[in-house]
SEKE-350894 format. One record per residue: x, y, z of N, C-alpha, C, CB in turn. Coordinates in steps of 0.05 Angstrom, whole numbers, plus 5000, padded with zeros to 4 digits. Atoms other than C-alpha are relative to their C-alpha. Glycine has a CB too. Example, Ala and Ser with C-alpha at 12.3 -4.5 7.8 and 13.67 -1.06 7.14 Angstrom:
2
5018 | 4976 | 5000 | 5246 | 4910 | 5156 | 5018 | 5024 | 5000 | 4980 | 5001 | 5025;
4984 | 4976 | 4999 | 5273 | 4979 | 5143 | 4985 | 5022 | 5014 | 5009 | 5009 | 4971;
//
This chain:
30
4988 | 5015 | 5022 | 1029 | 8883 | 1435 | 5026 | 4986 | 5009 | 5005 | 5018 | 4975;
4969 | 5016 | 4997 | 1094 | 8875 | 1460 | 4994 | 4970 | 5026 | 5030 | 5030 | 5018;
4997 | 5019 | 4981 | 1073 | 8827 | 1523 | 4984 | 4972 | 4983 | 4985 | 5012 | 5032;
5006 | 5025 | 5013 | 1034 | 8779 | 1464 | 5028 | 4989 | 4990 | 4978 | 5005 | 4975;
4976 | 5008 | 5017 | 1103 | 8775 | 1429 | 5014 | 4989 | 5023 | 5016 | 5024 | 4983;
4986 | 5012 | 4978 | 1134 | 8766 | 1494 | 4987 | 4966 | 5006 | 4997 | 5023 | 5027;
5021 | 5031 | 5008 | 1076 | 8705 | 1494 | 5008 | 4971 | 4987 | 4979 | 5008 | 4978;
5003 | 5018 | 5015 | 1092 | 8675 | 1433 | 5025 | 4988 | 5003 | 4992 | 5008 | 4977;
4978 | 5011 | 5004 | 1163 | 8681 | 1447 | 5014 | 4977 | 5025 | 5016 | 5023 | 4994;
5004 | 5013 | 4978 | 1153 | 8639 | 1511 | 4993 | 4970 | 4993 | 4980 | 5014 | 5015;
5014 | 5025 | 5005 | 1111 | 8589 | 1483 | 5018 | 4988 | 4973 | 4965 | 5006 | 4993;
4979 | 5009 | 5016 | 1161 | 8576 | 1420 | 5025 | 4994 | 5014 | 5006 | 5019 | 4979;
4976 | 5014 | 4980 | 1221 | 8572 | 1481 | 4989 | 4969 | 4999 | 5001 | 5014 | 5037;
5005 | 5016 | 4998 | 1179 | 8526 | 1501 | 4991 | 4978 | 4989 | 4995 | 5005 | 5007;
5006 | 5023 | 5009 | 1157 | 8477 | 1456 | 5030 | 4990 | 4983 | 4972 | 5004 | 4982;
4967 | 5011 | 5009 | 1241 | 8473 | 1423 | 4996 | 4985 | 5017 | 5032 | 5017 | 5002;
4987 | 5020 | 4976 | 1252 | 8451 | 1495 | 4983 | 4970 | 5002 | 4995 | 5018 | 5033;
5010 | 5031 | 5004 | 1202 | 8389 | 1485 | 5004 | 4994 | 4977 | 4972 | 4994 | 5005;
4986 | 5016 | 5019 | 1227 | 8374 | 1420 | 5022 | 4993 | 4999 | 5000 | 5006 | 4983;
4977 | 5004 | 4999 | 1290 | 8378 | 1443 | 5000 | 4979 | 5023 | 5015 | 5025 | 5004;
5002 | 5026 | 4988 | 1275 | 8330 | 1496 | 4999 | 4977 | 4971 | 4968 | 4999 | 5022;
5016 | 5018 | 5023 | 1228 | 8282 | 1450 | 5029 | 4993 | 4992 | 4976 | 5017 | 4974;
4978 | 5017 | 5022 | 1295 | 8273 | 1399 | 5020 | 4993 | 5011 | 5012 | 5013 | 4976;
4975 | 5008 | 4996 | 1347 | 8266 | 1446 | 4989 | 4974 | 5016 | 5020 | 5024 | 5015;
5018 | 5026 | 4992 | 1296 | 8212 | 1480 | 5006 | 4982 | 4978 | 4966 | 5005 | 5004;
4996 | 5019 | 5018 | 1289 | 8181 | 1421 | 5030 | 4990 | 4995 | 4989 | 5009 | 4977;
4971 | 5013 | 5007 | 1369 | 8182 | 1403 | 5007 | 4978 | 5028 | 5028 | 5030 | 4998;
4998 | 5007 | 4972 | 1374 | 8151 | 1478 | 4993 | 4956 | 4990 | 4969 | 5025 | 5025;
5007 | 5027 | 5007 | 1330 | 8096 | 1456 | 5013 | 4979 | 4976 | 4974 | 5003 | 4993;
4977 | 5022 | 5031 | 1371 | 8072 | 1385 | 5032 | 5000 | 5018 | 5007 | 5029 | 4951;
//
């Protein structure tokens, strides 16, 4: 159980970090 949570909490790092790209991309572009 704990290494799914460890999982999810991997894959939620990871997808901030491409939204956090993505919007500062976008602010880049205006």
């Amino acid at each position: 159980m704990r290494t799914r949570s460890t999982q999810l909490a991997i894959e939620s790092v990871q997808s901030a970090a491409v939204l956090y790209i993505v919007v500062h991309q976008n602010l880049d572009l205006y």
